[in-house]
C-alpha positions in Angstrom: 72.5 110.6 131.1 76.0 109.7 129.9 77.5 109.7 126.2 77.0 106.1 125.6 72.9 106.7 126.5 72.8 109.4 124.7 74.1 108.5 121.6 71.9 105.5 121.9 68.5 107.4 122.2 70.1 109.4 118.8 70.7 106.1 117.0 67.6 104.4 118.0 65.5 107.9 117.0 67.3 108.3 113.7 66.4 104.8 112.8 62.8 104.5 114.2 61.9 107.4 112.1 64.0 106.4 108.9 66.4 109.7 108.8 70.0 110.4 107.3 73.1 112.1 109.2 72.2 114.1 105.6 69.1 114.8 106.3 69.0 116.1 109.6 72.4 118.2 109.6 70.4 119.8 106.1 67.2 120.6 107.9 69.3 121.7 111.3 71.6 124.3 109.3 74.9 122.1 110.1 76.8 119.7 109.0 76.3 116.1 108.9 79.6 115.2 109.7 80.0 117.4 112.6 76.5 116.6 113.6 77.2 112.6 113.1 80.3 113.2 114.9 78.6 115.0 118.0 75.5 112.8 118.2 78.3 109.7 118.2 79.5 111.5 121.4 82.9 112.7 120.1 82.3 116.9 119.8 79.6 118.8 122.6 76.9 120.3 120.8 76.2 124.2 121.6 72.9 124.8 124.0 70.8 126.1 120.7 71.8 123.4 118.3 71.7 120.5 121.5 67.9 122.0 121.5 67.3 121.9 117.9 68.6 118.5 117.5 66.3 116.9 120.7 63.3 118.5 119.1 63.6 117.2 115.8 64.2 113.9 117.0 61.3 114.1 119.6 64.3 113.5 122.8 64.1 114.1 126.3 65.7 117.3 127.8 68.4 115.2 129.0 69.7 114.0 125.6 70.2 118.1 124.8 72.6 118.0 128.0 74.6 115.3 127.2 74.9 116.6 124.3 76.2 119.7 125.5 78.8 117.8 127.6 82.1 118.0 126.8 83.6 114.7 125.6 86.2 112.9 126.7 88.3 112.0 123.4 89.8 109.0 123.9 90.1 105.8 122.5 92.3 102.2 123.4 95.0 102.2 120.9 98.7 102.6 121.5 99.9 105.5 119.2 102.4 106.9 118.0 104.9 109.3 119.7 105.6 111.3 115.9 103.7 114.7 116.5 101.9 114.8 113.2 101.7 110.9 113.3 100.1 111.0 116.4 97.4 113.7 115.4 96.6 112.0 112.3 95.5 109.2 114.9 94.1 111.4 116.9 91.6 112.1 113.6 90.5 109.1 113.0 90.0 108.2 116.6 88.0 110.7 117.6 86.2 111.3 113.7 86.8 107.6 112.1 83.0 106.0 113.8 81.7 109.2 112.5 83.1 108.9 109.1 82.1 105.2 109.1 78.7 106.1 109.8 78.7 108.4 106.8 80.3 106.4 104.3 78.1 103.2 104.8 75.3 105.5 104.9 76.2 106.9 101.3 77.6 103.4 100.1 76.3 100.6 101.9 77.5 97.9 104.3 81.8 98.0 103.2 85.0 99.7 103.3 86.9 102.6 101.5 89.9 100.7 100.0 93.7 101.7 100.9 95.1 99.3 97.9 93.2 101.1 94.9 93.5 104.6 97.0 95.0 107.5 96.6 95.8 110.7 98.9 96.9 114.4 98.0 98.2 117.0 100.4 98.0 120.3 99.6 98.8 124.1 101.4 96.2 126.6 101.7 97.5 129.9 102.3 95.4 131.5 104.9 96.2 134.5 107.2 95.2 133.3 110.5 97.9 130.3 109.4 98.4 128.1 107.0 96.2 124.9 106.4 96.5 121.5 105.4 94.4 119.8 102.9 94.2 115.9 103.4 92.4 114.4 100.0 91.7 110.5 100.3 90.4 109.0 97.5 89.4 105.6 98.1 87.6 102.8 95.7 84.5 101.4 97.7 84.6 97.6 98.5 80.7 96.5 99.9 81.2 93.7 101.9 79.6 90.4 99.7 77.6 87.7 101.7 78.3 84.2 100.6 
């Protein structure tokens, strides 16, 4: 079973039985974005939590090793060359579906605003290295049917 399958059988399971990303990362001990994110095919899940995750969803053992697979993080978009530039992409290529997924599961069917937005970048001293704290703060806009 390949990503693509497996993340299908995920999807299909989570909606059949009417769960949240939320949920199940709360009831599995992990979180729901990395768990959105690794069920979307993006991160490999360890053997234990690959398990944990197939059983709660009532999967096939295959789904738990395609899980465990590592991905291949890629994504068809020319980007830029700029170091930090090109690992901001690099975020939201391999997170953004993820953090979709999250956001219209907290807010409905829209997008997160980058006219009324805001962002903060901040340093957190840490000795194993320093750390970089991205804060965006965007205003919700559902999408309206006409």
């Amino acid at each position: 079973m390949d990503k693509l399958a497996m993340t299908d059988a995920i999807v299909t399971a989570k909606i059949e039985q009417k769960l949240s990303w939320e949920k199940i990362g709360t009831d599995l001990g992990v979180s729901p974005v990395w768990l959105t994110s690794a069920c979307l095919g993006m991160n490999s899940a360890p053997p234990e939590i690959a398990k944990k995750i197939v059983d709660y969803l009532a999967l096939s053992p295959e789904v738990a090793t395609a899980l465990e697979a590592y991905p291949t993080k890629v994504w068809d978009q020319q980007v830029p060359t700029d170091p930090l530039i090109y690992r901001l992409y690099e975020v939201v290529g391999v997170y953004g579906e993820t953090l979709k997924e999250v956001i219209q599961e907290k807010f409905g069917d829209g997008i997160m605003s980058a006219i009324d937005f805001s962002m903060e970048v901040d340093k957190i001293e840490d000795p194993k290295g320093d750390r970089v704290l991205l804060t965006l703060n965007g205003k919700f806009l559902p999408y309206k049917s006409w």
